[in-house]
Structures are given as structure tokens and as C-alpha cells.
C-alpha positions, -999 to +999 in steps of 0.1 A: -548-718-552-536-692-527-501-673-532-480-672-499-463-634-502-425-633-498-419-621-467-401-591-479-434-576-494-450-578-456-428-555-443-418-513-448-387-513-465-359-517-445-339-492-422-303-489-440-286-501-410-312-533-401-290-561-411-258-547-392-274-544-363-296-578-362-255-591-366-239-576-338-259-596-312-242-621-329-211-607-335-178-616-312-189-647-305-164-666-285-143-696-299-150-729-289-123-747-269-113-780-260-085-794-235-060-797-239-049-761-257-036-732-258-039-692-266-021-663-264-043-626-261-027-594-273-043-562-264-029-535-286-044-498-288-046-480-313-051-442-326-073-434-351-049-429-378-036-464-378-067-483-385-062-482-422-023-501-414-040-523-389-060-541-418-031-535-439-013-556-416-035-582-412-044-585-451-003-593-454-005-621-430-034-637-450-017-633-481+014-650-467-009-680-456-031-674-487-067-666-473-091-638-479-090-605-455-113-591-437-135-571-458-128-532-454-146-523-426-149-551-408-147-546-366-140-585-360-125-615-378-114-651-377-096-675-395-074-709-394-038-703-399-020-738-402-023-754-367-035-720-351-068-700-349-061-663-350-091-638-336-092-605-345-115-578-326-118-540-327-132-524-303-132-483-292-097-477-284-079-510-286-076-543-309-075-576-296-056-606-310-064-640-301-045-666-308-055-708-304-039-739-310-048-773-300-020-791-276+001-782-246+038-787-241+054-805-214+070-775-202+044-748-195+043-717-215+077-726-228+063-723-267+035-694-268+007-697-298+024-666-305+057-683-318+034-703-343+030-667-365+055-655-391+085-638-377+083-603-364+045-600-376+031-597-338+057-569-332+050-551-362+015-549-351+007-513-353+001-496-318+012-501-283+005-528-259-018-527-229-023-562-224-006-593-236-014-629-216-009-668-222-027-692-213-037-729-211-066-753-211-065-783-191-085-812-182-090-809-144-084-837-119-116-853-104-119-858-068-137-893-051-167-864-042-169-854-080-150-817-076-123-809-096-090-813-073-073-782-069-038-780-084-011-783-051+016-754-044+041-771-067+017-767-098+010-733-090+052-728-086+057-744-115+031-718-137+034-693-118+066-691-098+068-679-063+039-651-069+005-649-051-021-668-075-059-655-075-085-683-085-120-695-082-141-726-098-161-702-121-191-713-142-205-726-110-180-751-104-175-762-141-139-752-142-113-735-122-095-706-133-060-691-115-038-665-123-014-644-104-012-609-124+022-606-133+038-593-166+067-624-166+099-620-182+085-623-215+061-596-215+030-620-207+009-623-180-004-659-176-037-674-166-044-711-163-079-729-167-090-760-159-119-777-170-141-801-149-171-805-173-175-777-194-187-773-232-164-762-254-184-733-258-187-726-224-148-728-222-141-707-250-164-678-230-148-683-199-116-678-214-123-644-235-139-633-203-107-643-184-090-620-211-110-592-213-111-586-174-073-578-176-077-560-205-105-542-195-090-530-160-059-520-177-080-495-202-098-484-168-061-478-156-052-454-178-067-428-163-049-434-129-018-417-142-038-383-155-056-385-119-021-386-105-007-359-118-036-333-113-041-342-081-010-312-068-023-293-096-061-295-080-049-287-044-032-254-057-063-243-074-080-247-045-058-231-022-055-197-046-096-200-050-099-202-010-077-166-013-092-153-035-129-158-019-113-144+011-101-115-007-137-107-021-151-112+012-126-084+029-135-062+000-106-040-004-118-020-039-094-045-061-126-063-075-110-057-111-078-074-104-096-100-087-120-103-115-090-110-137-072-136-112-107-156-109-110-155-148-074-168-153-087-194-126-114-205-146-097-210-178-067-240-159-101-258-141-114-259-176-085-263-194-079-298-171-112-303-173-112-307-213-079-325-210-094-353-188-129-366-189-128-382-217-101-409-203-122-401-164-151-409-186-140-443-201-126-451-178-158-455-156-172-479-187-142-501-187-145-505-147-182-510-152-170-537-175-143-556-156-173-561-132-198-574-158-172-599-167-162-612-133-202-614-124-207-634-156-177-655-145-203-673-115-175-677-091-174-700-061-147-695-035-119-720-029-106-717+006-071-703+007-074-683-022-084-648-034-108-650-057-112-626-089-137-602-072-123-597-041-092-594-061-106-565-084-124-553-051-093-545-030-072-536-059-086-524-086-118-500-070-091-482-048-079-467-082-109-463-101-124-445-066-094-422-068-100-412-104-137-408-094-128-383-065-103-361-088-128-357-118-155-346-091-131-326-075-127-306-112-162-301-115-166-286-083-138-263-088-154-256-121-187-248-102-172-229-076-146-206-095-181-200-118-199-190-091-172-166-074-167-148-105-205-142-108-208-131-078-176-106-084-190-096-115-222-085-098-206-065-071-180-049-101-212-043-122-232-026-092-200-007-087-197+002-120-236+015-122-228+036-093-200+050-111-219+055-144-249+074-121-225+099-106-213+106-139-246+109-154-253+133-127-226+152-131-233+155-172-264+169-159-250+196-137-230+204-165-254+207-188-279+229-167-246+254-157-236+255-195-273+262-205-272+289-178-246+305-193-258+300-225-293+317-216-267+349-202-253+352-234-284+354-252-297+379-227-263+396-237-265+386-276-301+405-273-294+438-259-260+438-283-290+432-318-313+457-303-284+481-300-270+477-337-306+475-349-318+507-331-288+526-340-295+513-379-330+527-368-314+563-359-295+563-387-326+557-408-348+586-388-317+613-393-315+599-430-354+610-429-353+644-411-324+659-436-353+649-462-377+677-449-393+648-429-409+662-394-396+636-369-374+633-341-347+610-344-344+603-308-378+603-306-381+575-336-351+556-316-364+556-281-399+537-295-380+515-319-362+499-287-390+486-270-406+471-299-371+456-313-368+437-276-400+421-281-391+408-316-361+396-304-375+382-270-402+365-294-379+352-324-356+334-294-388+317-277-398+300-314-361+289-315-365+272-286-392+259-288-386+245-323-352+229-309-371+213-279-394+195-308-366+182-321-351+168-294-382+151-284-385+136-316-349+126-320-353+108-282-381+090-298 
């Protein structure tokens, strides 16, 4: 009889992070709706530090309703609370809250999911809203064709007031979708969503997508401000680099000061650039993701009305293009105040050389004059020895002749002089020539 092997025994040992990763294509799956309901979506961010409170936060609401908390490290949870659904998610910078309950009220959005929770536990939610919406599920009106009718101007006044609504149908013609973003009285923006003949599932993605585009573009936003403010900053950079190449062009012998000017240059351009492209940076992924989200939407165009990606298109690309411009713009400053001041540096550095030559030269000149002169005084220093020593020689001769010795002194005297230059002559070649071998092998 054959043995079937476990699977686990087929395989290498696993890589430590398999089974996490095999569950995040998994993970975030969207809730499954049904009309009629209702949700509220809060979009909170949140710093680093706070992470720890967030779950903190959340474990206390369980333990008021009595369910378990999300395990430690957990970046997404969901659980029933009573008559509501609550859906947690973490993602880079932000958390999202997702709230459900089955149900509409006759007056629309006059009791949010969000009234459901425990007092004060939705503003004690640590960090700051970006994005907070409401919105409801309905069961679209059929038309005699088969299309779902499209709500008339009163139905739009009464969700959304007098403001400019933006809808499609969206999962190719499954539903209909509208908004008008707007931040109402209460703090919510609100988006309605009507469904013709979707599945629940399909409704519950179409919804979280309708959610996520908002809170999306307003993560992309947040660089607008940043590109705002350097934008003044940018033009006076490049203004005082425009003088300053103009300066280097003329030049006027002030390459040091200029030098320092370009250098002080360098150090704003960089010190903006550090300061920004992170946020320039995600931004570009959050934009990249509010136009995944509308694509997977599958709109079709209802006549009248904007739909979401022209919306986005004339409203929201404006922004992110300016953001765009101003974070190229600081890397071409960057570029170009790096290649000024290397440029500058060359021209100091060749100037410098120069300088360093002519002072070399002049070393030299010195040092041939002082070995002149030195030479001269050994010339000197050599006819002072053979002096002393021929007089010591005289003295020596004399010292002889009162002896009985028969010599002359000035005889004796007039040799030794001769003979005592060519010592000398000879002892002052060997120094030399001994100190020349030294040198040689000291430049070794």
C-alpha cells in the first residue's frame, strides 16, 4: 500500500514571511452590501507615535461591546457591533473607519451610522481627519427599457442641496453613483448609490471605491499646500542663481565670494528639497490611485452630468500637475546651482594653481639667491680658516726656529697656505656632496 506524503514534506521549508503574504491578496476585502443601508467612512491620519493608542482605542470599544481586539499588529479588522458593522483599515499614513448598518431613514442622512457608536468614541479617535463621508444604498428605479431611472432635480436637492452633483452608472450600468463633493454642515461629505442589479459584493466594492477616491485625492492634496508656499521661495532662488551666473560670466576676481553665495544657494534648494519629496512623492502614488479607483469604477456617462473622471480630470490633475512642476523645478535648481558651483570651483582652483606656481617660483628664486650667498660666505668662511690655521702654522714654524731648527717661518707659512686651501676646498666638496645624497634620499 503506497503512503501519500504530507504536503509539507514536498516542499523547502517555508520563507518566514510566506503565510502573510499569500493573506494580503486576500486581505481588505470589501463588505458585502445590500439595499437598502447605510455607512459612514472616516479617514483619520495618523503619526507614527500614535499607532500603539489607535489599537488602544479600538480594544476599548470592543471591551465595551464585549468582543475580542484586533490582535497586536494587525493592519485591518472587522467586527459586528449591535446593529452596525464597523471596518477598520491601516494603511501608510492614514486609518480608515467604516461604518454599516442595514436600513435608511426617511429623512436622508438625518441619523449617520456614526451616531450608532458610544458617545464621544469617534472624536476620541486619535489623529486628524482628512476625509469623513456618509452615504446610502438604494434600490434604483427601473425604467420600461430596463435602465435604472435617474433620480430628478428634487432628489438630488433633497441629498444634496443646491450644489453641483457628479455621477455616472458605474459597474457598467449596474448601479449609479452621485455625489457633489462638499464637506456639509456636519463635517461629512455625502455620496449616494443606487443599485440596479448588483451583487452585494459588487456593491460593497463599489462603495469602498467610492470612498477611497475622496480619500485618496485628499492624501494627494496635501502636497498642494507645500507646493504653494515654495513656489515665491523657488522664483527667488532662481532669480539670485540667474545673478550670480551672470556674475561668474563677467568675471570680476570675486570668484571666492561668489563661491560662498552659490554654496549658501545650494544648501536652501536642498534644504526644500529634503523638506518636500517625500509628501511630492506620495503624493504622485495617491494620484496614481484615485485614477486606479475611478477606472475600476467602469463608468458610463449620463447626459447632463459630470462624471467622476472628468471630474478628477478638470479638478484634481490641475493640482497634482502643479505639485509635479514645483518638485521638478527643485531638482533643476538642485542640478543647476551644482553645476555653477563646479564650474566656479574649477576656475577658483585653476586660479589658485596659478597662484600656488608663482609662489613656488618665487621659493625657488629665493632659494637659489640664499644659496648664492651662502656659497659667498663659504668662500669667505674659507679664506678666514686658512688664515687662523696658517697663522697657527707660523706660530708653530717660529716655535721650531727658537729650537735651533733651520727653517724659515715665512717660508713654512707661505707653503702651508696653498696646501691648507686645498684641504679646505676639498673637505667643503664632500659636505656637499654628502648633503646632496641626503636630500635625494629624503625626496625619495
Amino acid at each position: 500500500m503506497s503512503i501519500t506524503p504530507s504536503p509539507a514534506k514536498l516542499l523547502p521549508p517555508d520563507h518566514p514571511e510566506r503565510a502573510t503574504l499569500a493573506a494580503e491578496v486576500l486581505a481588505r476585502a470589501a463588505e458585502p452590501l445590500s439595499a437598502p443601508c447605510r455607512a459612514t467612512y472616516v479617514a483619520v491620519r495618523i503619526d507614527t507615535e500614535a499607532l500603539d493608542a489607535e489599537l488602544a482605542h479600538i480594544a476599548a470599544l470592543c471591551a465595551s461591546q464585549g468582543l475580542e481586539p484586533p490582535p497586536e499588529h494587525a493592519t485591518h479588522w472587522s467586527a459586528s457591533l449591535g446593529a452596525q458593522r464597523l471596518k477598520w483599515e491601516r494603511h501608510g499614513e492614514f486609518s480608515s473607519y467604516t461604518f454599516f448598518t442595514e436600513g435608511l431613514n426617511p429623512q436622508p442622512y438625518s441619523e449617520p451610522v456614526a451616531a450608532l457608536l458610544p458617545p464621544g468614541w469617534l472624536a476620541a479617535v486619535p489623529g486628524q481627519t482628512v476625509f469623513a463621508a456618509h452615504a446610502k444604498l438604494m434600490v434604483a428605479d427601473v425604467q420600461a427599457d430596463g435602465a435604472a431611472a435617474i433620480p430628478l432635480a428634487e432628489q438630488f436637492s433633497t441629498h444634496f442641496g443646491q450644489n453641483m452633483v457628479v455621477g455616472s452608472r458605474i459597474g457598467d450600468g449596474a448601479g449609479l453613483a452621485f455625489t457633489d463633493f462638499v464637506i456639509h454642515d456636519d463635517g461629512f461629505a455625502r455620496f449616494l448609490l443606487l443599485d440596479k442589479d448588483m451583487t452585494a459584493r459588487s456593491a460593497g466594492r463599489m462603495l469602498q471605491r467610492l470612498f477611497e477616491i475622496e480619500a485618496y485625492r485628499m492624501m494627494a492634496l496635501l502636497a498642494l499646500p507645500i507646493a504653494r508656499e515654495l513656489w515665491p521661495r523657488l522664483m527667488t532662488i532662481e532669480r539670485t542663481l540667474v545673478g550670480l551666473i551672470e556674475r561668474i560670466a563677467c568675471d570680476a576676481g570675486e570668484d571666492e565670494d561668489l563661491l560662498h553665495r552659490l554654496t549658501a544657494l545650494a544648501t536652501e534648494v536642498e534644504s526644500a528639497l529634503a523638506a518636500s519629496q517625500f509628501r511630492f512623492g506620495a503624493s504622485r502614488a495617491y494620484h496614481a490611485l484615485v485614477t486606479t479607483r475611478i477606472g475600476e469604477l467602469r463608468e458610463q456617462r449620463i447626459r447632463g452630468l459630470q462624471n467622476f473622471d472628468e471630474f478628477m480630470t478638470r479638478r484634481l490633475s490641475p493640482a497634482m500637475a502643479t505639485c509635479a512642476t514645483v518638485s521638478q523645478r527643485l531638482g533643476d535648481l538642485s542640478d543647476r546651482v551644482a553645476q555653477a558651483s563646479t564650474l566656479l570651483s574649477t576656475r577658483v582652483n585653476i586660479v589658485r594653481e596659478r597662484q600656488n606656481q608663482e609662489l613656488l617660483a618665487a621659493t625657488a628664486r629665493r632659494a637659489a639667491l640664499q644659496l648664492k650667498l651662502q656659497q659667498t660666505v663659504e668662500g669667505l668662511s674659507l679664506a678666514a680658516i686658512v688664515y687662523y690655521l696658517t697663522g697657527l702654522v707660523g706660530y708653530g714654524a717660529k716655535a721650531l726656529k727658537t729650537l735651533g731648527v733651520p727653517i724659515s717661518p715665512d717660508l713654512v707659512i707661505g707653503a702651508a697656505i696653498p696646501v691648507l686651501a686645498l684641504v679646505g676646498l676639498l673637505l667643503l666638496r664632500r659636505v656637499h656632496r654628502r648633503l646632496g645624497q641626503d636630500s635625494d634620499v629624503g625626496a625619495t
